[in-house]
C-alpha positions in Angstrom: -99.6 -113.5 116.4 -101.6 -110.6 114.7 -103.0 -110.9 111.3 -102.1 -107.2 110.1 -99.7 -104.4 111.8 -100.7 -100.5 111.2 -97.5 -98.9 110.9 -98.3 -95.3 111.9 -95.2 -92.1 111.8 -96.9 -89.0 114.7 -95.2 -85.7 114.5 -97.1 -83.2 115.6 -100.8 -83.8 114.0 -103.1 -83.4 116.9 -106.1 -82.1 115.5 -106.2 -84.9 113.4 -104.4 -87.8 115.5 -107.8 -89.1 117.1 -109.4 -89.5 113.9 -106.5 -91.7 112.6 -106.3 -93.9 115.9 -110.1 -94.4 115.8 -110.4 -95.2 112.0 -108.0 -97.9 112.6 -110.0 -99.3 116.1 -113.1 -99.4 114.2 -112.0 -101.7 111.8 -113.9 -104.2 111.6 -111.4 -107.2 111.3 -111.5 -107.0 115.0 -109.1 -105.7 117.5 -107.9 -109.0 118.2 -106.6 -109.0 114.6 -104.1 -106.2 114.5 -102.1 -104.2 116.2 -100.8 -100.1 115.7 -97.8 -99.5 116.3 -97.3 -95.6 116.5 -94.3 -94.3 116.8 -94.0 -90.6 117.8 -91.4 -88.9 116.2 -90.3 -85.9 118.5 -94.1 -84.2 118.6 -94.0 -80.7 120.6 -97.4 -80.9 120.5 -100.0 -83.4 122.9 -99.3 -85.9 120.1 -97.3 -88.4 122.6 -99.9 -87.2 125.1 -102.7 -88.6 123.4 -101.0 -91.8 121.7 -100.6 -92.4 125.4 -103.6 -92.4 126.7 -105.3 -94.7 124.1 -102.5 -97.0 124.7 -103.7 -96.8 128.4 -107.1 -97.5 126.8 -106.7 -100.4 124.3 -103.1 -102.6 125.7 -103.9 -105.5 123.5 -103.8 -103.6 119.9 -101.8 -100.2 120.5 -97.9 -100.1 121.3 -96.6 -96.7 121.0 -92.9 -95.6 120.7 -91.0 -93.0 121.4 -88.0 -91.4 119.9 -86.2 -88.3 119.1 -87.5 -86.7 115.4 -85.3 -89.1 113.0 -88.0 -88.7 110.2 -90.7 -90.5 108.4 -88.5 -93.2 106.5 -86.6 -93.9 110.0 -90.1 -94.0 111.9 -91.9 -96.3 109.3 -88.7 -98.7 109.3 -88.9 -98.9 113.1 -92.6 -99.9 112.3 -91.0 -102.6 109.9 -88.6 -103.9 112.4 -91.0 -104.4 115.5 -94.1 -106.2 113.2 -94.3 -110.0 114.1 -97.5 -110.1 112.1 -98.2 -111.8 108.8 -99.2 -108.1 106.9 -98.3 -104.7 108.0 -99.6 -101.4 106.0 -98.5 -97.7 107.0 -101.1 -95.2 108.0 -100.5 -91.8 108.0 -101.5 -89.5 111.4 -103.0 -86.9 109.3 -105.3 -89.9 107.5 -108.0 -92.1 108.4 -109.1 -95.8 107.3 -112.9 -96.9 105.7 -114.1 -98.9 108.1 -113.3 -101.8 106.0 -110.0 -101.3 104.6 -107.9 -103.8 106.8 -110.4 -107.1 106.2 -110.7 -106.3 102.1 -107.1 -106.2 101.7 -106.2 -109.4 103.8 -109.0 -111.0 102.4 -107.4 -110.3 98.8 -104.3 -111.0 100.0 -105.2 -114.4 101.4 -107.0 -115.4 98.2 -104.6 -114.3 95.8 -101.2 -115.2 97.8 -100.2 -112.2 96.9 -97.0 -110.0 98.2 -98.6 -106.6 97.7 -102.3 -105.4 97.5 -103.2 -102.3 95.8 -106.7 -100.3 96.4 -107.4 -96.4 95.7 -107.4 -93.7 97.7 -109.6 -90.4 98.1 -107.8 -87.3 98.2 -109.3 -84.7 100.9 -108.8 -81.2 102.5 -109.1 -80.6 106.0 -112.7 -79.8 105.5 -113.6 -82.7 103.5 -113.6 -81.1 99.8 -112.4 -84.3 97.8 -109.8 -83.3 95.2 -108.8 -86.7 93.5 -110.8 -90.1 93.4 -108.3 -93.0 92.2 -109.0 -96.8 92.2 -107.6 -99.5 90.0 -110.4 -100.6 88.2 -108.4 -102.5 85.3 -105.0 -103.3 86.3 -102.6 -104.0 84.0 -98.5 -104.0 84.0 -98.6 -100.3 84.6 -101.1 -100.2 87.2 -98.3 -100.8 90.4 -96.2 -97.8 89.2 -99.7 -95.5 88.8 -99.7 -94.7 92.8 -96.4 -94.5 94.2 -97.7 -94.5 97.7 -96.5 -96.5 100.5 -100.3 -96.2 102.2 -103.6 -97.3 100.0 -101.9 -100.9 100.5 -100.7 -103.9 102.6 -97.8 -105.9 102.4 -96.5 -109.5 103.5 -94.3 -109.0 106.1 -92.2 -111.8 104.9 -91.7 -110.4 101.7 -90.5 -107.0 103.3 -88.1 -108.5 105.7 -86.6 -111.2 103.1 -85.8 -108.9 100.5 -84.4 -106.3 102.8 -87.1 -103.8 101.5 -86.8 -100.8 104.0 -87.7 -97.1 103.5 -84.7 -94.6 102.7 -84.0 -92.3 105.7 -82.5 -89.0 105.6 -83.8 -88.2 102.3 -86.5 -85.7 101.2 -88.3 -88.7 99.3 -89.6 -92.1 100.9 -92.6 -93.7 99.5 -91.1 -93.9 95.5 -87.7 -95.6 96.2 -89.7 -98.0 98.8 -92.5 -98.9 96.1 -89.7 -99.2 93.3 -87.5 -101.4 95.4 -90.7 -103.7 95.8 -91.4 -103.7 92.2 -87.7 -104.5 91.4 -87.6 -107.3 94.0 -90.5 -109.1 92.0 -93.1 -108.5 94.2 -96.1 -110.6 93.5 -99.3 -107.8 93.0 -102.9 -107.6 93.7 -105.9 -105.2 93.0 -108.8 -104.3 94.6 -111.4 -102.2 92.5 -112.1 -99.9 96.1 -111.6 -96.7 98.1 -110.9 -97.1 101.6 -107.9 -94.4 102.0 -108.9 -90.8 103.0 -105.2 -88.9 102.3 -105.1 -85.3 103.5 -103.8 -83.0 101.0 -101.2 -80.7 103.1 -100.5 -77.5 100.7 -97.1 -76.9 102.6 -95.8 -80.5 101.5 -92.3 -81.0 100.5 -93.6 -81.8 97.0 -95.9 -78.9 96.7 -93.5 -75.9 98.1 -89.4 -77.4 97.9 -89.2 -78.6 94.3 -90.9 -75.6 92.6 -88.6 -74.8 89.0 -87.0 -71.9 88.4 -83.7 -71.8 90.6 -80.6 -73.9 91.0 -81.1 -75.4 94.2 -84.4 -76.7 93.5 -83.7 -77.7 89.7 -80.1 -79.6 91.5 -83.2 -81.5 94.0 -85.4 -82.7 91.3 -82.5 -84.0 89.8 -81.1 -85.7 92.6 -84.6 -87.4 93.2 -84.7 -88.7 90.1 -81.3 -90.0 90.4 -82.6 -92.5 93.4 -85.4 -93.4 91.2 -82.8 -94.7 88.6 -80.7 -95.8 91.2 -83.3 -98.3 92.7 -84.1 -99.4 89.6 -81.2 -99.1 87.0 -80.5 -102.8 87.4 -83.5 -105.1 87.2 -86.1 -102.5 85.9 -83.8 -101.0 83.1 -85.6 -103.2 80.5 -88.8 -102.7 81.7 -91.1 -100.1 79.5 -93.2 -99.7 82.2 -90.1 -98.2 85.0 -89.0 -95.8 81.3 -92.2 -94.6 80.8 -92.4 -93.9 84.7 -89.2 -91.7 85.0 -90.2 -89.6 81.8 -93.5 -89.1 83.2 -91.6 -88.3 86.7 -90.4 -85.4 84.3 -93.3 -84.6 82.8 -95.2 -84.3 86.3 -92.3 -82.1 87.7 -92.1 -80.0 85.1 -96.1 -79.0 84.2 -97.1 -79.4 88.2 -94.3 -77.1 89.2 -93.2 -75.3 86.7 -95.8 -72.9 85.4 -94.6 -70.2 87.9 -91.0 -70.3 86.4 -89.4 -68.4 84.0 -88.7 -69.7 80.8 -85.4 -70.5 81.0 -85.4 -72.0 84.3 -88.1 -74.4 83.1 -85.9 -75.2 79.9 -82.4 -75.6 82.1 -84.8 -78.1 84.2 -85.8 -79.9 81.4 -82.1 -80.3 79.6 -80.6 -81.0 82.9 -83.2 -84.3 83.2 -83.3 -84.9 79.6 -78.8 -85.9 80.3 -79.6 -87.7 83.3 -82.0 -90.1 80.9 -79.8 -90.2 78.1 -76.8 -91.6 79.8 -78.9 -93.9 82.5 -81.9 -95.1 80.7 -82.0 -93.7 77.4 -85.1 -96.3 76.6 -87.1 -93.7 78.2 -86.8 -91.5 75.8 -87.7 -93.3 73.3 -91.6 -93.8 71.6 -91.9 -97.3 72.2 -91.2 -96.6 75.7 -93.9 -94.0 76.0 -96.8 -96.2 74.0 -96.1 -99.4 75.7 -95.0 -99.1 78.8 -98.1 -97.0 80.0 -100.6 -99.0 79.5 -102.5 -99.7 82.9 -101.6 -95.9 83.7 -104.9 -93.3 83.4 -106.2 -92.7 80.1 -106.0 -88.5 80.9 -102.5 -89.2 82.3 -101.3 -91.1 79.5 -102.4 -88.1 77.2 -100.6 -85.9 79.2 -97.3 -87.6 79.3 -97.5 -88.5 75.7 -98.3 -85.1 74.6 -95.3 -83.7 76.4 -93.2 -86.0 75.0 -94.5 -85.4 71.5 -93.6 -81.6 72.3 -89.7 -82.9 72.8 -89.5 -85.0 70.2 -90.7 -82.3 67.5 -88.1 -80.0 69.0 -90.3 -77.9 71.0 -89.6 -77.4 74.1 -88.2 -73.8 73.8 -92.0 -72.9 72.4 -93.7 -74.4 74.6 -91.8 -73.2 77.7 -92.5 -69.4 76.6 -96.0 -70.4 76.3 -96.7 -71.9 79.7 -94.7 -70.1 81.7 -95.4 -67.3 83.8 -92.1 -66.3 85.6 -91.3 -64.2 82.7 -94.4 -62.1 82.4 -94.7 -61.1 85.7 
C-alpha cells in the first residue's frame, strides 16, 4: 500500500499539466511512496493525451481516469473512492508541489497523529508574479477556518472515508463545504509553519467573475452559498465563535472583494439580504463577542478588516459607507 495518494481533477490545462505531473514525480518521498491518481474530466484539449503518455512512462505511481466532464467535486470524489493509501491530498492541474511538500506533511502527520495537516501556500500568476504569501505561523482555534482550501494539505484517508466526508458535486462551490464538514466532524488538526503550494491565480475564476454585486442573480448566488455554509455547519458548529465569526467574514469578503463596482443600492440589497439569512440561522454571528473571540488565530490585517466592517453595521452605517465605496453609481 502507498503512503500518500495525489488526488488530481484535468480539464483542459495543458500548458500547465506537465509542470503539475512533474512537481509531484519529483517529490522526494520517493515514487514508491505515492501514487497520482488523475482523473481527466472531459479535456478537448491533449490533456488525456499527455496524462497518458506519463502513465505509459511511470506505471507504478500514475493511474489516470477517464470520464465524461462531471466537474471538480465529482472528479476529486472519484479520487477519494479509488485511494487505498493511508493519506491522500488534492493537487490542482494548473499547480505545482515544492519539492518537499508530500514528506513534511506525512512526516507531521505521523508525529502528531493527526487527521488533517495544514501548511501555506504561495499565490502565483502565470508568469510567476507572487500575489499572496500565507503560512500558519501561530495556530490557534481560528487558524483551520483561515484557508478554506481543499489543497495546501493532506488528510487520513480513514478519517475521510469513516465520516463520509466527500466533496459537494453539482455546485458552483467545493472546497468550503468540504473543509467545514471536516471541521464539524472533529477533525484532529496540525500545522506546519511552511510554503510548499504554488496556486495559480486564474482571473476568470468563478469567484472572481460570477458573484460580482450589483444584480439579482448574482446577489440570489452569494446567498445560496452561504446558505451551504450554514447548512454544513448549523448543527455542530452553531456554538462555535470561530464558524460565526467565519460566515460574517464570508460577508464581509463578498461584499468589499466584489462589490466596489456596484451600485449603491445593489451593494445595500446584498448586505440586508445576508444580514436575514444570519439573523434567523446563526444570529451569534452577528454579535461582538462573536467577532472578538472567534477570530483569533485569523490574520491580524484580516481581523481589522472584518472587525471594522462590522463596526460600520453595528453604528448603523452601512447606507454611508456603501455611497462611499461604491462605484456603480458614479459611473
Amino acid at each position: 500500500m502507498k503512503k500518500i495518494t495525489v488526488v488530481m481533477p484535468v480539464y483542459n490545462t495543458e500548458i500547465y499539466l506537465e509542470k503539475s505531473i512533474q512537481s509531484v514525480l519529483s517529490q522526494d518521498i520517493g515514487q514508491e511512496n505515492f501514487i497520482l491518481i488523475a482523473i481527466n474530466d472531459g479535456s478537448t484539449d491533449k490533456s488525456l493525451e499527455i496524462l497518458h503518455s506519463y502513465e505509459k512512462k511511470y506505471p507504478n505511481c500514475i493511474k489516470v481516469v477517464n470520464q465524461e466532464n462531471q466537474g471538480v467535486g465529482k472528479a476529486r470524489n472519484v479520487g477519494i473512492e479509488l485511494a487505498d493509501s493511508k493519506y491522500i491530498s488534492f493537487l490542482d492541474s494548473d499547480d505545482y508541489y515544492e519539492v518537499d511538500f508530500l514528506s513534511r506533511h506525512v512526516k507531521k502527520a505521523e508525529e502528531t497523529d493527526a487527521d488533517v495537516i495544514i501548511s501555506g501556500f504561495r499565490r502565483i500568476t502565470s508568469e510567476g508574479k507572487v500575489l499572496r504569501i500565507y503560512s500558519p505561523s501561530s495556530p490557534q482555534r481560528y487558524t483551520k477556518y483561515s484557508t478554506m482550501s481543499s489543497c495546501n494539505r493532506i488528510y487520513r484517508l480513514d478519517f475521510l472515508k469513516r465520516k463520509k466526508i466527500l466533496f459537494f458535486e453539482n455546485t458552483f462551490v467545493e472546497d468550503t463545504p468540504f473543509c467545514l464538514s471536516i471541521i464539524a466532524q472533529g477533525a484532529e488538526y496540525g500545522f506546519i509553519d511552511y510554503i510548499g503550494y504554488n496556486w495559480l491565480f486564474n482571473p476568470v475564476s468563478f469567484s472572481s467573475t460570477k458573484l460580482k454585486v450589483g444584480n439579482e442573480e448574482n446577489t440570489d448566488k452569494a446567498v445560496e452559498m452561504l446558505e451551504i455554509f450554514l447548512d454544513v455547519g448549523a448543527i455542530k458548529l452553531t456554538n462555535s465563535p470561530e464558524f460565526s465569526y467565519f460566515m460574517f467574514k464570508a460577508i464581509s469578503h463578498q461584499l468589499l472583494r466584489q462589490g466596489k463596482q456596484a451600485s449603491r443600492e445593489g451593494f445595500l440589497t446584498q448586505f440586508y439580504k445576508e444580514k436575514k439569512l444570519l439573523e434567523n440561522r446563526l444570529p451569534s454571528a452577528l454579535k461582538l463577542t462573536s467577532i472578538i473571540k472567534g477570530s483569533k488565530g485569523d490574520e491580524i490585517k484580516v481581523r481589522l478588516v472584518v472587525t471594522t466592517f462590522f463596526s460600520i453595521y453595528k453604528l448603523g452605517l452601512m447606507s454611508l459607507f456603501a455611497r462611499i465605496y461604491t462605484k456603480g453609481d458614479k459611473i
